[in-house]
MARROLUM-461312 format. One record per residue: residue in one letter; z negated, y, x negated of N, C-alpha, C, O, CB in turn. Coordinates in steps of 0.001 Angstrom, whole numbers, m for minus. Atoms other than C-alpha are relative to their C-alpha. Glycine has a CB too. Example, Ala and Ser with C-alpha at 12.3 -4.5 7.8 and 13.67 -1.06 7.14 Angstrom:
   residuo      n_zz      n_yy      n_xx     ca_zz     ca_yy     ca_xx      c_zz      c_yy      c_xx      o_zz      o_yy      o_xx     cb_zz     cb_yy     cb_xx
         a         0     m1190      m890     m7800     m4500    m12300         0      1200      m900      m665      1181     m1936     m1246        27       992
         s        60     m1190       820     m7140     m1060    m13670      m730      1090       770      m899      2198       261      1415       462      m414
//
This chain:
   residuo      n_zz      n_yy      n_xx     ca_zz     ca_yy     ca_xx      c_zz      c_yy      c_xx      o_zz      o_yy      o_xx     cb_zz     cb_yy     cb_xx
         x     m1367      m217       480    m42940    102330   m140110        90      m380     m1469      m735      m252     m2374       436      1473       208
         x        41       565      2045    m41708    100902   m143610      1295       739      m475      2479       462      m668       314     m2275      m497
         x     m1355     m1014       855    m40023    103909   m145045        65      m405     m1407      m882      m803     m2085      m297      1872       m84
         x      m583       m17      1367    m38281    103651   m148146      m698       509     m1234     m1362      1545     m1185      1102       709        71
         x       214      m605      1197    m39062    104066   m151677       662      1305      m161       148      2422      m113       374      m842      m988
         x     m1011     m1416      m101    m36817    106632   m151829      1474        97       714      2203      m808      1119       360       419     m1487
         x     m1653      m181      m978    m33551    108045   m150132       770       905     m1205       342      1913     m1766      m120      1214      1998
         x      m640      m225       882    m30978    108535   m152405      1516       541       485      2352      m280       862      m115     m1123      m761
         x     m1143     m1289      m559    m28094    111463   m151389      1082       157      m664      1122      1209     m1301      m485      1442       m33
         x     m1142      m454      1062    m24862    111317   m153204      1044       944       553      1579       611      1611       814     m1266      m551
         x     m1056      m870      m747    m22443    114139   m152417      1775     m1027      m383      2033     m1815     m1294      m106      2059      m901
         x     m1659       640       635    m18471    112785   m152714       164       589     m1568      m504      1435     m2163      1657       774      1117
         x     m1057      m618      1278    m16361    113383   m155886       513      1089       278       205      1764      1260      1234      m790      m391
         x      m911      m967      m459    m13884    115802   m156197       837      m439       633      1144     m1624       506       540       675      m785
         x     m1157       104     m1411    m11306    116022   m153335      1105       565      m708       969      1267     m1710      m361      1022      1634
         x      m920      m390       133     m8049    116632   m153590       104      1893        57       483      2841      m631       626      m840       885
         x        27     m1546      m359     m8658    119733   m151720      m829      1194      m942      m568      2382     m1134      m666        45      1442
         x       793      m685      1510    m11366    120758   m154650      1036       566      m982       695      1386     m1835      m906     m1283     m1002
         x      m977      m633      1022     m8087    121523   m156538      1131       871       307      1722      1687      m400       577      m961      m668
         x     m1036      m589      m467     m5729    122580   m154387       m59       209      1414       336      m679      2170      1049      m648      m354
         x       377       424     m1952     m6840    123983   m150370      1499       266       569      1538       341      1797     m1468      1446      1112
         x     m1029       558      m747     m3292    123819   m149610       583     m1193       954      1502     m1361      1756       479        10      m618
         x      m252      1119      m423     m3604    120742   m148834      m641       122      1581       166      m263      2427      m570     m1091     m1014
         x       667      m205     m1253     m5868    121410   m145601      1296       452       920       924       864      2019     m1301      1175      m117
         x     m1229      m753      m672     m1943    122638   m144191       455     m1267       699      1019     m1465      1775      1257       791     m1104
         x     m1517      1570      m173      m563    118720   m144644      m644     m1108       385      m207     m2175       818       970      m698     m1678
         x       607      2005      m111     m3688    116250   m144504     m1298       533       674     m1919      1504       242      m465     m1273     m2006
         x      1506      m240      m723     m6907    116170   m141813      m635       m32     m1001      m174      m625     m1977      m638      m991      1068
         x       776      m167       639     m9846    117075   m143517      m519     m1199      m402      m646     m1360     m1616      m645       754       448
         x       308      1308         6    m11036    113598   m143106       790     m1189      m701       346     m2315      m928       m72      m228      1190
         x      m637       976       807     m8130    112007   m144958       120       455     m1258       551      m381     m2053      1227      m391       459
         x        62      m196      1346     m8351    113869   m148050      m434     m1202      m972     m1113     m2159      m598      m854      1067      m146
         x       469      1214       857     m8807    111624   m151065     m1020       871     m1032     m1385      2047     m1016      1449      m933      m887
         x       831       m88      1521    m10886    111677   m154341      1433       152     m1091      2473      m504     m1149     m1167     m1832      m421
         x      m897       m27      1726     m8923    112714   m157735      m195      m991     m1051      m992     m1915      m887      m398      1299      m927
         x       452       960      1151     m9013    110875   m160816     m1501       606      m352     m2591        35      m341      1159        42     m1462
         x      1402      m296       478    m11661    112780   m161879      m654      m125      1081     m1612      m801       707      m291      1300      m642
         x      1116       962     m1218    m13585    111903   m158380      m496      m494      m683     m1419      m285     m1470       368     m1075      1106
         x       354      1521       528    m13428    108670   m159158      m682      m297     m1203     m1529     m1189     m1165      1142      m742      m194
         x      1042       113      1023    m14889    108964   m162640     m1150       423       124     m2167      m137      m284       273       468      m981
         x      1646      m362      m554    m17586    111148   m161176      m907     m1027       577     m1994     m1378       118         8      1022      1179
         x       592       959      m670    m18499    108736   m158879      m307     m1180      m729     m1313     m1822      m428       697      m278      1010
         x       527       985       231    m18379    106110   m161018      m992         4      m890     m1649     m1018     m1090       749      m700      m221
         x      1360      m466       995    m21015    107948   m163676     m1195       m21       934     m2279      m468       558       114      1709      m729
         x      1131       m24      m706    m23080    108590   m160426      m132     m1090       234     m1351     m1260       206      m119       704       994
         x       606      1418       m32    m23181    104845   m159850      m778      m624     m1120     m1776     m1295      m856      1014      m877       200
         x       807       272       771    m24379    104125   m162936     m1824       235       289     m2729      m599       304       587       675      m994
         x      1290     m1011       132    m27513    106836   m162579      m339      m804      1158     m1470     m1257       984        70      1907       103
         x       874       423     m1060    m28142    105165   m159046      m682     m1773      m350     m1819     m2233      m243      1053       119      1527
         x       329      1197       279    m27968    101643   m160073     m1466       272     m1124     m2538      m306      m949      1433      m804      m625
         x      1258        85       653    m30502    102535   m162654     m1656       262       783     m2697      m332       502       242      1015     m1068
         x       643      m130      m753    m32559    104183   m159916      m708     m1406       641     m1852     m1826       471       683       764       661
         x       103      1333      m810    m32309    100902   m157702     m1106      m895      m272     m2050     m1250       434      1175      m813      m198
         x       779       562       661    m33668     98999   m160506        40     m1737       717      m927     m2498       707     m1367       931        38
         x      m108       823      m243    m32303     96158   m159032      m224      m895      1811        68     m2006      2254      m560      m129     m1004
         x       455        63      m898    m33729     96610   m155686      1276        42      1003      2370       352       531     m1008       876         3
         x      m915        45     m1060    m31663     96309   m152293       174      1381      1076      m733      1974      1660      m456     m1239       761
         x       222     m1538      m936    m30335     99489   m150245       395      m432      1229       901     m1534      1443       998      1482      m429
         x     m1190      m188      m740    m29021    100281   m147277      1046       973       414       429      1810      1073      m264      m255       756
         x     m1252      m923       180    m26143    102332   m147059       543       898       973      1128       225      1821      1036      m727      m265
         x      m342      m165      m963    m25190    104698   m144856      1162      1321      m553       883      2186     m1383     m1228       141       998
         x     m1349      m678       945    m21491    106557   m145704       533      1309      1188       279      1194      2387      1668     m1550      m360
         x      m591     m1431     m1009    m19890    110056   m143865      1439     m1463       722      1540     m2633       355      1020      2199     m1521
         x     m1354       624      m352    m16424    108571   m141949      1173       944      m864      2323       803      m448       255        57      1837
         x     m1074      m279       616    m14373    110761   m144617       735      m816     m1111       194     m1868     m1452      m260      1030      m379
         x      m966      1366       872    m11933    108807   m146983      m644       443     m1549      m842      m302     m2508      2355       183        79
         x       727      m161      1473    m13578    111035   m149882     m1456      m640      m205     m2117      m381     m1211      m194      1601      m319
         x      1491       203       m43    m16881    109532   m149258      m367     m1565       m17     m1445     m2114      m244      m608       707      1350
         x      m355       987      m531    m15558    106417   m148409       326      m565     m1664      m403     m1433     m2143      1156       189      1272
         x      m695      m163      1106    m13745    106416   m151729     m1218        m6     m1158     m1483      m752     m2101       939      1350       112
         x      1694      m268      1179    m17289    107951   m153482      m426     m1771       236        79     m2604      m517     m1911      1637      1017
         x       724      1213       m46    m19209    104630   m152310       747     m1119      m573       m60     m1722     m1280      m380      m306      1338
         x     m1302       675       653    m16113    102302   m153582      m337        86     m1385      m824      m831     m2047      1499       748       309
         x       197       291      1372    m16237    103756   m156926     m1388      m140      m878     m1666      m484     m2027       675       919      m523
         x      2171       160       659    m20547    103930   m157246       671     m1322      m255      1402     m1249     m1243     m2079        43      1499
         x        94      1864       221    m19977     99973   m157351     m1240      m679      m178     m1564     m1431     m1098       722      m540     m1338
         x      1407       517      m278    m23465     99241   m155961       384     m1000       749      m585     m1477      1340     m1072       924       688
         x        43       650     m1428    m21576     96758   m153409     m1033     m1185      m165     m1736     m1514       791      1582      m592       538
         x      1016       918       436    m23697     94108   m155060     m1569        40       906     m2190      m841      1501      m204       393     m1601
         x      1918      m939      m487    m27354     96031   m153816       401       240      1080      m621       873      1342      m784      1725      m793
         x      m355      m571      m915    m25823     96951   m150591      m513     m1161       971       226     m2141      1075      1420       478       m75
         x       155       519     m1129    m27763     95290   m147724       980       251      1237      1800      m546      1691     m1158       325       245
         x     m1304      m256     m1083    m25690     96774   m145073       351      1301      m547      m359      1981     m1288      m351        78      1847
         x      m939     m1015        26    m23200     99384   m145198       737       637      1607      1471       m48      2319      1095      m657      m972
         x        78     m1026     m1483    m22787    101901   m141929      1017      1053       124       701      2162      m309     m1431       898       120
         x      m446     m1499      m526    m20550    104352   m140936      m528       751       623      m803       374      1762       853       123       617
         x       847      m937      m672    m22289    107296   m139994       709      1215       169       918      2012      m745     m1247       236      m696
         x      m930     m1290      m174    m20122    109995   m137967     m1122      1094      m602     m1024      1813     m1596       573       353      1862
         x      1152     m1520       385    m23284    112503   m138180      m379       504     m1588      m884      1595     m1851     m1742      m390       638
         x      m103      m392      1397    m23240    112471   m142045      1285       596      m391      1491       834     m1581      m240     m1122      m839
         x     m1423      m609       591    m19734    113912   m142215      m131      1561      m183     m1124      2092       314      1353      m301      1105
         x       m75      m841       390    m18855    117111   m143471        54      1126      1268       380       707      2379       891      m199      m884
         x      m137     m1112      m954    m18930    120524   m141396      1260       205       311      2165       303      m517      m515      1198      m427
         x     m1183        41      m455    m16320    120787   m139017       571      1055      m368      m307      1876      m633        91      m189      1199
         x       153     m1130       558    m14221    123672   m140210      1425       648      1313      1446      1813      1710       218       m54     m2024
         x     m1283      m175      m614    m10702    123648   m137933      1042     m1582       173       900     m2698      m325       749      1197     m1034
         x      m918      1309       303     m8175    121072   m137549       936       112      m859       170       367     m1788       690      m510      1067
         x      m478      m271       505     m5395    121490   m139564       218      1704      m540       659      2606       172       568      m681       446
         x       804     m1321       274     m6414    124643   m141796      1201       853      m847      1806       418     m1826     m1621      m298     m1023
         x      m811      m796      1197     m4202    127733   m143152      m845       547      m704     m1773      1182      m202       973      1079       352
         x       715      m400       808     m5587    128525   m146099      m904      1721      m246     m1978      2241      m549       836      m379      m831
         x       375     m1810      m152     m5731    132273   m145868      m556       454       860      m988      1591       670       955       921       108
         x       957      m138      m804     m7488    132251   m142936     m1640      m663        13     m2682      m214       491       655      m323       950
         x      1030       730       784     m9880    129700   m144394      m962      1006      m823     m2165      1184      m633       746     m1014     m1014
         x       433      m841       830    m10676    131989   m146738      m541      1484       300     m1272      2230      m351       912        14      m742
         x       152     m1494      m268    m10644    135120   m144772     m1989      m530      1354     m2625       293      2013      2251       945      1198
         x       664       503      m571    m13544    132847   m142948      m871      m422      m749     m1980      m373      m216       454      m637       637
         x       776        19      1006    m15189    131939   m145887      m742      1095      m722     m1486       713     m1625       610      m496      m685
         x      m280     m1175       680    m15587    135377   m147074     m1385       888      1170     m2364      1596       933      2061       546        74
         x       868      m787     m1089    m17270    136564   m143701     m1481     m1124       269     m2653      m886       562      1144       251      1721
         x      1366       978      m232    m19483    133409   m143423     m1122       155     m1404     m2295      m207     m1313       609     m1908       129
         x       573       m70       770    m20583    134236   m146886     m1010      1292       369     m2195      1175        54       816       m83     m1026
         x       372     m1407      m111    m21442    138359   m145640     m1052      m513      1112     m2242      m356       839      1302      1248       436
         x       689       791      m810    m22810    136399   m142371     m1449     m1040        16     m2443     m1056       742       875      m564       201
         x       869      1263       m82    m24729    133340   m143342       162     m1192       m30       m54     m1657      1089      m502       m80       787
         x      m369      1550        m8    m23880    129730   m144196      m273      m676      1878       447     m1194      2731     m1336      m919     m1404
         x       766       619      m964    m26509    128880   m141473       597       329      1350      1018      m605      2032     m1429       407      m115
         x      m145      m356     m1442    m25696    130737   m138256      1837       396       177      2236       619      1320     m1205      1516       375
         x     m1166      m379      m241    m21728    131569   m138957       462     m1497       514        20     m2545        43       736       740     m1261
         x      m991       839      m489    m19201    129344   m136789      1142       429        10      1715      1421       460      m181      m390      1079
         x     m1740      m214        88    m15935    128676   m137700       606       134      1144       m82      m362      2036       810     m1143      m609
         x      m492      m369     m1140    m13710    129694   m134978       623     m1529       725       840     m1840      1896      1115      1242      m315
         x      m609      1710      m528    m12362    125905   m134688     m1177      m864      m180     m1066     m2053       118      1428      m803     m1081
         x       978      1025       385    m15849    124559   m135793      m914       m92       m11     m1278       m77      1165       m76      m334      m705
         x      1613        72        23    m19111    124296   m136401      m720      1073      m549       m38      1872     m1192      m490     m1127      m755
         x       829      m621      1129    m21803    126203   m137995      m965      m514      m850     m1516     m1525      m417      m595       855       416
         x      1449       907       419    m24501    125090   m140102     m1253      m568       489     m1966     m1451        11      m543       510      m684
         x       778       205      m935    m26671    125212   m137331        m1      m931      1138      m895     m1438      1815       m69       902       339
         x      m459      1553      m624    m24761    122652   m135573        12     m1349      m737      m133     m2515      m370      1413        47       403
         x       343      1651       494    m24812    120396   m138259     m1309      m347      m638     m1518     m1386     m1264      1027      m502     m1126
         x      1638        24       273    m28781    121161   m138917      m293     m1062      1375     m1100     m1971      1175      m960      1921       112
         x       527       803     m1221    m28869    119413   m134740       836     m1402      m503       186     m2445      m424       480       742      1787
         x      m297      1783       111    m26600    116152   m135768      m751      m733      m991      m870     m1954      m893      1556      m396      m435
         x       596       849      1412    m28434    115188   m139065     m1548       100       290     m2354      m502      m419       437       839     m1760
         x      1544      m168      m427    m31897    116209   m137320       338     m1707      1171      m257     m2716       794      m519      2156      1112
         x      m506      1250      m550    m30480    113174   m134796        79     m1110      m528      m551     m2093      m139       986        72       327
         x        90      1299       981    m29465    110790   m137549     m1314      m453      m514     m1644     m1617      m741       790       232     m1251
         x      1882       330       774    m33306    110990   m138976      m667      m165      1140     m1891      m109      1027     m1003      1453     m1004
         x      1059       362      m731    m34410    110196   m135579       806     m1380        m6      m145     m2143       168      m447       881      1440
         x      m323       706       296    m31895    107091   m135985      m282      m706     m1177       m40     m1913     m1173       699       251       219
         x       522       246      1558    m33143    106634   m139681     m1726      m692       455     m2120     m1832       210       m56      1940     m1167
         x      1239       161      m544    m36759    106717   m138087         9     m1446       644      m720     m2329       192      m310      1158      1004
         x        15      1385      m667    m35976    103689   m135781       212     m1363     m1006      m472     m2381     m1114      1219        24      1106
         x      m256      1198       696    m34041    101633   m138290     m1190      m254     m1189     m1205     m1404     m1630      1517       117      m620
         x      1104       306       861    m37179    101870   m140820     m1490      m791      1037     m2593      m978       521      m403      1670      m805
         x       983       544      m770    m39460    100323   m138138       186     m1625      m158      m650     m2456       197       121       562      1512
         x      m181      1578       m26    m38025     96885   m138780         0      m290     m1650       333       222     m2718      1625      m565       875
         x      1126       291      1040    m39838     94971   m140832       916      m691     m1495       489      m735     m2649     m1300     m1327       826
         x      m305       278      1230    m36898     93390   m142896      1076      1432      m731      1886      1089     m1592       737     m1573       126
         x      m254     m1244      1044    m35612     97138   m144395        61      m129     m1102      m752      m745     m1792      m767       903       m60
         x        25       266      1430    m34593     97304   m147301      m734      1077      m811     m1177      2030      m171      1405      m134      m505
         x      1202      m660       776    m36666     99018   m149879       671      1580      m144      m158      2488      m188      m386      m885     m1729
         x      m419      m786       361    m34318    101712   m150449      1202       594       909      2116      m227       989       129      m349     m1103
         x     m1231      m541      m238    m31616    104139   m148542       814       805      m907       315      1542     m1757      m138       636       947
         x      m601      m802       265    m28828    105590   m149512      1140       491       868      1735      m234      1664       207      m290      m979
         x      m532      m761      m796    m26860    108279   m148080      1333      1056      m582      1154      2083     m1238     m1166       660       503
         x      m830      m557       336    m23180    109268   m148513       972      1191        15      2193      1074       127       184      m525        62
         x      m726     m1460     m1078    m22018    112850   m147519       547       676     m1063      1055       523     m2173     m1213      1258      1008
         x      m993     m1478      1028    m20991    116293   m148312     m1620      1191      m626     m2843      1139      m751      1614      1529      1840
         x       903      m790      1067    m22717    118907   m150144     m1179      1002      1576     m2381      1230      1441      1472      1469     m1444
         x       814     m1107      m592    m23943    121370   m146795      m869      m954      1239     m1712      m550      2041      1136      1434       681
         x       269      1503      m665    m24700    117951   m145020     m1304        12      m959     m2287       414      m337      1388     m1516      m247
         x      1235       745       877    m27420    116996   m147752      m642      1666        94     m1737      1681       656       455      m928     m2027
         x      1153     m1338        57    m28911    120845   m147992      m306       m43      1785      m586      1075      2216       900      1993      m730
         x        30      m352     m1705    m29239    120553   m143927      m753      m881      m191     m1829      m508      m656      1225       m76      1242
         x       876      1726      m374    m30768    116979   m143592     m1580       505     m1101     m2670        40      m770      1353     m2158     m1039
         x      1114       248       724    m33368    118117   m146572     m1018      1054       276     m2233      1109        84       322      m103     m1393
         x      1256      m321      m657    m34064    120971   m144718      m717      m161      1462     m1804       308      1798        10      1065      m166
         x       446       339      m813    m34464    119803   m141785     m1486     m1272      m266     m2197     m1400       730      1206      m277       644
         x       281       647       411    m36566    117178   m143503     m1519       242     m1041     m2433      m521     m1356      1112      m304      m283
         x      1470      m617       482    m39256    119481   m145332      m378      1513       602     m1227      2262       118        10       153     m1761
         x       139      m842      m764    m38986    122093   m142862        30      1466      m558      m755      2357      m236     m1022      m346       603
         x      m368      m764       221    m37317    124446   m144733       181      1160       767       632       801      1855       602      m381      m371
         x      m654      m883      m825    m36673    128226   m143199      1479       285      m322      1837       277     m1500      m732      1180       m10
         x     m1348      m792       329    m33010    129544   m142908       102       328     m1442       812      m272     m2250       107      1385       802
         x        47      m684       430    m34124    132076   m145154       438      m653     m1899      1279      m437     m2772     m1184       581       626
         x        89      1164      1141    m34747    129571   m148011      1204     m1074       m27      1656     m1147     m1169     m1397      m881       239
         x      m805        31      m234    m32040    127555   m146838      1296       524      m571      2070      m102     m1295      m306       143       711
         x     m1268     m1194       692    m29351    130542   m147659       115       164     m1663      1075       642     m2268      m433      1772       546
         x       280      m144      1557    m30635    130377   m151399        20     m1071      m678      m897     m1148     m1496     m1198       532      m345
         x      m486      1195       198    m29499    127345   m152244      1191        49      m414      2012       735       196       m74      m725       954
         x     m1599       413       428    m26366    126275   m154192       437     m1229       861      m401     m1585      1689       157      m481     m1749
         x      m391      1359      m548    m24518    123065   m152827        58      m675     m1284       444       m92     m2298      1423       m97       899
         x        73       580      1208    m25052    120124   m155298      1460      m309      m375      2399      m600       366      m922     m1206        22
         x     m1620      1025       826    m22025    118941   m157986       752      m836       515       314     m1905       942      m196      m978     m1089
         x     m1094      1578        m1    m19016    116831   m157419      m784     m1041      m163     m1204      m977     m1318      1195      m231     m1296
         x       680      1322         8    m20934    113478   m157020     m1230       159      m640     m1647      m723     m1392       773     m1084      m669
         x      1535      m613       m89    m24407    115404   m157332      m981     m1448       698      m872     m1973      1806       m17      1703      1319
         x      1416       857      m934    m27488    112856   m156536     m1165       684       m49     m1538      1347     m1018      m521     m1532      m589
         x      1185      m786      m490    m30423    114185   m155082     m1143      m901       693      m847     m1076      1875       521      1085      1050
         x       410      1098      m375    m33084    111610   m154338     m1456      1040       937     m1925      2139       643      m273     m1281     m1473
         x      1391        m7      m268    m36252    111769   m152052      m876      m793      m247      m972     m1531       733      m193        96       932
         x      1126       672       224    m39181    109940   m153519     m1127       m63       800     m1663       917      1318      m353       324      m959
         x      1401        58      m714    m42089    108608   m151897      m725      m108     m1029      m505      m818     m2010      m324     m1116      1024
         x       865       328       818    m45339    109478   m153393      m848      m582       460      m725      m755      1673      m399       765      m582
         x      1008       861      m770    m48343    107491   m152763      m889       m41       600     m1763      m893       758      m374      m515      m310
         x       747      m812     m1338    m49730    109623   m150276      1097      m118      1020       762       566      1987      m443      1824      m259
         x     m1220       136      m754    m46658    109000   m148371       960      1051       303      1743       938      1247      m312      m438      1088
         x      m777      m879       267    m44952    112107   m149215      1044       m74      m238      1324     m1172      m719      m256       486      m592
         x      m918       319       821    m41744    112735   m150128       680      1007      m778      1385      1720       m65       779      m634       619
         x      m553      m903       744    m40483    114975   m153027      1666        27      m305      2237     m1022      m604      m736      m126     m1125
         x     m1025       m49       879    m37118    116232   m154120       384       223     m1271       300      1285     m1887       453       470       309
         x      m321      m272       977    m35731    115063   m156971      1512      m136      m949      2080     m1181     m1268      m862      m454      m306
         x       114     m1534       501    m34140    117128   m158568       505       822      1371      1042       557      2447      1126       371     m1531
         x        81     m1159     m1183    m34207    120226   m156710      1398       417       435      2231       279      m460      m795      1416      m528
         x      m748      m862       141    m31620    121957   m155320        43      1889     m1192      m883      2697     m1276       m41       m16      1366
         x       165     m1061       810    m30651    124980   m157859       202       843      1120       483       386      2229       888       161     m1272
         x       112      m991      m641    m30748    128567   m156439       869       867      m602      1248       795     m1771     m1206       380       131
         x     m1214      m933       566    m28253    131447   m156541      m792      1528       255      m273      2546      m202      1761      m214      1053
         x       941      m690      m656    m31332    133727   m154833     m1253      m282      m798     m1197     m1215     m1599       m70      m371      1462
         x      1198       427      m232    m34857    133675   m155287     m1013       306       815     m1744      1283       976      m378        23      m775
         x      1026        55     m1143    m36718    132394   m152637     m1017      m780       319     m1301     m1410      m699       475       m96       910
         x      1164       974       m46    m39723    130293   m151249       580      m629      1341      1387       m36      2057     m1719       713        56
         x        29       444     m1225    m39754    127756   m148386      m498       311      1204      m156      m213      2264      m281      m755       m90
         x       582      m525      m967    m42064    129885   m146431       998      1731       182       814      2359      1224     m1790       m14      m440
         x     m1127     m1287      m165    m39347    133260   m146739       358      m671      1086       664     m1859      1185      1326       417     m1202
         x      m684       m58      m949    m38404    134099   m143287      1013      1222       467       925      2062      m428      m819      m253       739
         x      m240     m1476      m438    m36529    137112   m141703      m535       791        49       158      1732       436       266       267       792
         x       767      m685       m22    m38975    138896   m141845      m700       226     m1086     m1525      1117      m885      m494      m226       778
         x       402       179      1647    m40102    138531   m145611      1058       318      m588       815      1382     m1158      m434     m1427      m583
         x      m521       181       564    m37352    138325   m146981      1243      1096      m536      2022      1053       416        40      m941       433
         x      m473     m1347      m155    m35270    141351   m147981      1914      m741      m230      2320     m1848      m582      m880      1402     m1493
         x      m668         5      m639    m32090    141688   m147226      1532      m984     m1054      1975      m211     m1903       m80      1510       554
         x     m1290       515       856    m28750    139201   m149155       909      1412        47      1058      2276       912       932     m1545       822
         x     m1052      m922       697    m26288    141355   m151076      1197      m886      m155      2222      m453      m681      m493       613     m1499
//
């Protein structure tokens, strides 16, 4: 297999909905846009990746939301972009279809008392559902690195609980560890490096709102407040 130098994770910009979740009343989750300030995010995180790149060739693989869609647009790597993919399984956690806010919230509130990981929205997913699609995509990731002209480098365009899922599914994170995790910044990059043992590190880490280890399970781990 000719895995990558590294895999490079950009979360979107800011959303519309980042400013105002009213909007979840008038526009699918999926058509939300990027703000001005997005768009400047994104285009600072293009900078930081292009420097990453170093000139090298990626390949691209983007969520199907318009904010993400929008993020990759304003990076302005199209230059370095071997191919470019739509990837349903990188999209954001399903949450409802058209969302009232106050119930959003009254759902947010219990998934927080609950668990990121194991709560399901009543219209949607849980984290645990989108731990099985992005465990799927990396067996799709797996195949497309078997061919021999790959490009040296992926990158990967999502949402924030999307990239903490895929990384733990990916170093075999527990739940527990998992739950103690922040979600990265408005147009946050989070790279995996290969070292030359064929490892791969995160860098930079996810920050923590907890403190925990990767081996904390239910049973270690005392109890979230």
């Amino acid at each position: 297999m000719s895995a990558p130098r590294q895999i490079i994770m950009v979360r979107h910009g800011q959303s519309a909905a980042n400013v105002d979740t009213s909007i979840y009343e008038r526009v699918p989750d999926y058509r939300i846009p990027l703000t001005e300030l997005g768009r400047a995010q994104a285009r600072e995180a293009g900078r930081h990746v292009r420097e990453q790149l170093a000139g090298e060739r990626a390949c691209v693989y983007v969520s199907p939301y318009l904010r993400a869609h929008q993020t990759l647009e304003a990076l302005g790597i199209g230059d370095l972009a071997e191919r470019i993919i739509e990837e349903p399984r990188l999209r954001e956690q399903d949450w409802a279809n058209f969302q009232a806010p106050e119930e959003i919230e009254e759902q947010r509130r219990l998934r927080d008392s609950y668990g990121h990981f194991f709560y399901r929205f009543r219209e949607g997913e849980s984290g645990s559902d989108v731990y099985d699609r992005v465990s799927s995509f990396m067996e799709t990731l797996y195949r497309h690195w078997e061919k021999p002209d790959y490009a040296p480098n992926t990158i990967l365009l999502t949402h924030g609980l999307t990239m903490r899922l895929l990384c733990m599914r990916w170093f075999h994170w527990t739940v527990e560890y998992f739950e103690s995790l922040n979600n990265p910044h408005n147009a946050g990059v989070h790279t995996l490096v290969r070292e030359p043992d064929g490892h791969y590190v995160l860098d930079p880490p996810f920050t923590q709102w907890l403190e925990r280890t990767p081996e904390d399970t239910v049973l270690t781990a005392a109890p979230r407040h």
